[in-house]
C-alpha positions in Angstrom: 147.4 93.2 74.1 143.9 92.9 72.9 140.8 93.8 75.4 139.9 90.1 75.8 143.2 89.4 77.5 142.9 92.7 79.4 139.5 91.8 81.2 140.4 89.2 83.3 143.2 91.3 85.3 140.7 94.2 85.1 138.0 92.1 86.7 140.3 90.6 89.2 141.0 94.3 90.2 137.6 95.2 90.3 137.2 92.1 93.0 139.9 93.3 95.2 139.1 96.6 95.1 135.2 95.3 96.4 136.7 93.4 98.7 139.4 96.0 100.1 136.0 98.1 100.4 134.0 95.7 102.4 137.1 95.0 104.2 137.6 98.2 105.2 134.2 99.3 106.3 133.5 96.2 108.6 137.6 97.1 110.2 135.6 101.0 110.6 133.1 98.9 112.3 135.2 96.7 114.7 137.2 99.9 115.9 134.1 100.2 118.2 133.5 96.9 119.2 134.2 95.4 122.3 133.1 99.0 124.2 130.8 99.9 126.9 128.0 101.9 124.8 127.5 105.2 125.4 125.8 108.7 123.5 124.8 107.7 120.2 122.5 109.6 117.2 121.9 109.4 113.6 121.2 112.0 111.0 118.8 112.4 107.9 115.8 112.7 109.7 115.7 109.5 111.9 113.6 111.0 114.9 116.3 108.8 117.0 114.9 108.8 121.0 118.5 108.4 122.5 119.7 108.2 126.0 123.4 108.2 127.1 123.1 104.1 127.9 123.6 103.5 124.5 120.2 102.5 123.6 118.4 104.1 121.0 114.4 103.9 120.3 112.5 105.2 117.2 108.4 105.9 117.1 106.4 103.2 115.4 105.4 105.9 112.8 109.0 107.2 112.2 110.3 104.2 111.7 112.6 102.4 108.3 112.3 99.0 106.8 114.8 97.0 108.1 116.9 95.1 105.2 116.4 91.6 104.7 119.5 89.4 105.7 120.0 86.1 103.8 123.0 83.7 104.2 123.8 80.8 105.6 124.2 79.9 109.4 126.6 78.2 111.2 126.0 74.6 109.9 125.9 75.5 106.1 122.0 76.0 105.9 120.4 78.7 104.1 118.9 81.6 106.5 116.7 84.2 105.9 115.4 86.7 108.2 111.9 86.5 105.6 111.7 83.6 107.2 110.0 85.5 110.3 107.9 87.5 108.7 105.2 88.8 111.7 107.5 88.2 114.5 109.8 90.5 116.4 113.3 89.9 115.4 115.9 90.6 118.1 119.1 90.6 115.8 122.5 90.1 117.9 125.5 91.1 116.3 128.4 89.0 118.1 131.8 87.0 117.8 133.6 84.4 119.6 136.2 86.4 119.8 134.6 89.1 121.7 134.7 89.3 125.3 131.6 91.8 126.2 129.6 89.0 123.8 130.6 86.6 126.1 129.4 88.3 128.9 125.9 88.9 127.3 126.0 85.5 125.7 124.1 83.5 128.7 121.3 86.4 128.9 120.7 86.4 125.4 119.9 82.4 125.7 117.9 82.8 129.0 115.7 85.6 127.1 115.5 84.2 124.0 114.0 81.2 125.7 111.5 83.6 128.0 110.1 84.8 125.0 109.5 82.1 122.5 106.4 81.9 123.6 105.8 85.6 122.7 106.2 85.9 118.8 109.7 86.5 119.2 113.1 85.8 117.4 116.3 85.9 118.2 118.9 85.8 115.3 122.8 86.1 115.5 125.1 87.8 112.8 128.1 86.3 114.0 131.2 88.0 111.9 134.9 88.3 111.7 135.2 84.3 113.0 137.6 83.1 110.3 136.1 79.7 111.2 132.4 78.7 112.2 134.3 76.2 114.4 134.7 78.6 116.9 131.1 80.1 116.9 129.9 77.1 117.0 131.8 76.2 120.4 130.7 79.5 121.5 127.2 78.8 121.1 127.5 75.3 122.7 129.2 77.0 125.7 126.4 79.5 126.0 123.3 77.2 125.4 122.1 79.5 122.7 120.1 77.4 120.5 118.5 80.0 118.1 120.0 80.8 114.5 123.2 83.1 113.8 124.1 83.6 110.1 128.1 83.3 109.9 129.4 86.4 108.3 132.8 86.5 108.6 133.7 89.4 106.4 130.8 91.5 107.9 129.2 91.7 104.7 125.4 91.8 106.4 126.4 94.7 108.6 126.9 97.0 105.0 123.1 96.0 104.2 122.0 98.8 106.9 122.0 102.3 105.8 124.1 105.0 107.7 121.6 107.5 109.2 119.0 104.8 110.2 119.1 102.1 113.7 122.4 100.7 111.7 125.0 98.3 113.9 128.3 100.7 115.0 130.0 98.2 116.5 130.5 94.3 118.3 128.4 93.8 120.6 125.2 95.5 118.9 121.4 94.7 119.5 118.6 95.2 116.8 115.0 95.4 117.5 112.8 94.9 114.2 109.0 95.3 114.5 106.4 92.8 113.4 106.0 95.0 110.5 109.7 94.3 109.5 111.1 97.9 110.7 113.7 98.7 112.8 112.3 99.7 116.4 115.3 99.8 118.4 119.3 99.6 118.9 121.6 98.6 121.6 125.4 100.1 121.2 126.3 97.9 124.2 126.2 94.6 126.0 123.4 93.6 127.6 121.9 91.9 130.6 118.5 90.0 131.4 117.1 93.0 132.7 118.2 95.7 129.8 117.6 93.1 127.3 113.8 93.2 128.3 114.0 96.8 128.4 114.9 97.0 125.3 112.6 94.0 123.7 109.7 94.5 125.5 107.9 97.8 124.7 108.3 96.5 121.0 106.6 92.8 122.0 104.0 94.7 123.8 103.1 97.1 120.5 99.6 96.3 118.6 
């Protein structure tokens, strides 16, 4: 068989194989989902501040550029977090099918709202939905009416380096600076009250 009929199985290989990769991370990633929180740390060098509620902080000067995220969102539209360049981005990685993200999912909209005012946005990654259908009920349900890209395969979640404030599991929180670096991590769900704890040092910052 010449190589010209070989590629095309050898490329459809090399899709499945990418895809049983990706796959296979983001299942290593939804092992931890749906938890409580609880001790977390990093390693090469990330100066993590960590305390046993599952919330980790890093200094402004110690700090890694956070990737940019581009997709689509719920509805089809394109959705970049470049898009909010200057702002702090409070990244919420969630799914429908998630029952700690529905108990955070009303705080998230009441804070979000709280502080628009503030240079502040709020951004979903909402992944392993096999529909948008259903995160798009979800939000209704909720009253969240910021952005959430829809990532079913989890694809975003790989765009974060291991050793750095990457997502470990569903519910996670991200905190990304004005600068664009990543300030701050939740490892469980949150309420009003922890979500400001966790948002608002990084609002306040100069």
């Amino acid at each position: 068989m010449s190589a010209a009929c070989r590629a095309p199985r050898i490329a459809a290989t090399t899709r499945r194989a990418a895809k049983l990769t990706v796959g296979a991370a983001v299942a290593a990633l939804v092992l931890t989902a749906c938890g409580n929180g609880g001790t977390s740390g990093g390693g090469n060098n990330t100066n993590f501040v960590t305390s046993t509620g599952g919330i980790s902080t890093v200094k402004k000067a110690e700090r890694h550029d956070a990737p940019t995220l581009t997709g689509k969102d719920l509805t089809g539209k394109a959705l970049s977090t470049d898009d909010y360049k200057g702002k702090v981005l409070v990244i919420n990685i969630w799914g429908s099918w998630c029952s700690p993200c529905r108990l955070e999912a009303k705080y998230f909209a009441q804070v979000a709202k709280e502080t628009k005012d503030k240079d502040v946005q709020f951004i979903g990654i909402n992944t392993r939905d096999p529909k948008s259908g259903s995160a798009i009920a979800f939000e209704k349900d909720y009253g969240i009416t910021y952005p959430s890209f829809y990532d079913p395969s989890g694809r975003l979640l790989l765009k974060y380096d291991k050793g750095i404030l990457n997502p470990q599991g569903i519910p996670n929180t991200l905190v990304v600076d004005r600068d664009g670096k990543l300030a701050a991590r939740s490892l469980k769900a949150l309420n009003a009250k922890s979500l400001h704890e966790l948002i608002d040092p990084v609002i306040a910052e100069k």
